[in-house]
C-alpha positions in Angstrom: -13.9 -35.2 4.0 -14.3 -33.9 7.3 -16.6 -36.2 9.7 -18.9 -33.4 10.2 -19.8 -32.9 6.1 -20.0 -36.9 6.0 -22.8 -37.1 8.4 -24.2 -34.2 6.6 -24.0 -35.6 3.3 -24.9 -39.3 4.7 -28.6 -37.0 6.0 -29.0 -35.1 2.8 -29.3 -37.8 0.7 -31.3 -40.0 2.9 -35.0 -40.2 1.5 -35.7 -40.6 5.3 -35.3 -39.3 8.5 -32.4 -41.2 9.8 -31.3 -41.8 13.3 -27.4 -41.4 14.8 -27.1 -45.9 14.5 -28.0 -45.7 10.6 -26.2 -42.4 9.5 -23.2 -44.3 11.4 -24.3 -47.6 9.8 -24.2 -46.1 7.0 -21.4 -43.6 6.2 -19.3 -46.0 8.2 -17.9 -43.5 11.2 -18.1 -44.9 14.7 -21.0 -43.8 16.4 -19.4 -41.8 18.8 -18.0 -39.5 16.2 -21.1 -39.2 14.9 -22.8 -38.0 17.8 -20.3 -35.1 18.1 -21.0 -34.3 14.1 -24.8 -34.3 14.6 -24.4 -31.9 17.9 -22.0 -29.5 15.5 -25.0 -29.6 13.1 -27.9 -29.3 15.5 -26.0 -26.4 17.0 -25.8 -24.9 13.4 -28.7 -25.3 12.5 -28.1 -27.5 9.6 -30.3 -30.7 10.9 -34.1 -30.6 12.3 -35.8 -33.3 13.8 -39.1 -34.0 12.6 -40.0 -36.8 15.5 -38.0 -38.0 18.4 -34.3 -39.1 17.9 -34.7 -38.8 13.6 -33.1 -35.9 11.7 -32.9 -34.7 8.2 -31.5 -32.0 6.3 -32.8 -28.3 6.9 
């Protein structure tokens, strides 16, 4: 799976607003590639942030 769709997927199903340290944490990516992911998915649109530094799934 593409590092992108795991950090979306890692966010969908997240019953929480998760920040980049747990969605790393927990899909098991190194946090820098996460950062990238979450910046793809900001830039699409995919992720809101609800408060400061915590995204879920649009």
């Amino acid at each position: 799976m593409e590092t992108v769709e795991k950090v979306f997927e890692t966010i969908k199903n997240s019953a929480e607003p998760l920040n980049a340290g747990k969605v790393a944490e927990l899909s098991g990516l190194d946090r820098k590639e996460v950062d990238k992911a979450m910046a793809r998915l900001k830039a699409d649109g995919r992720i809101v942030s609800p408060r400061r530094c915590y995204w879920s799934a649009k």
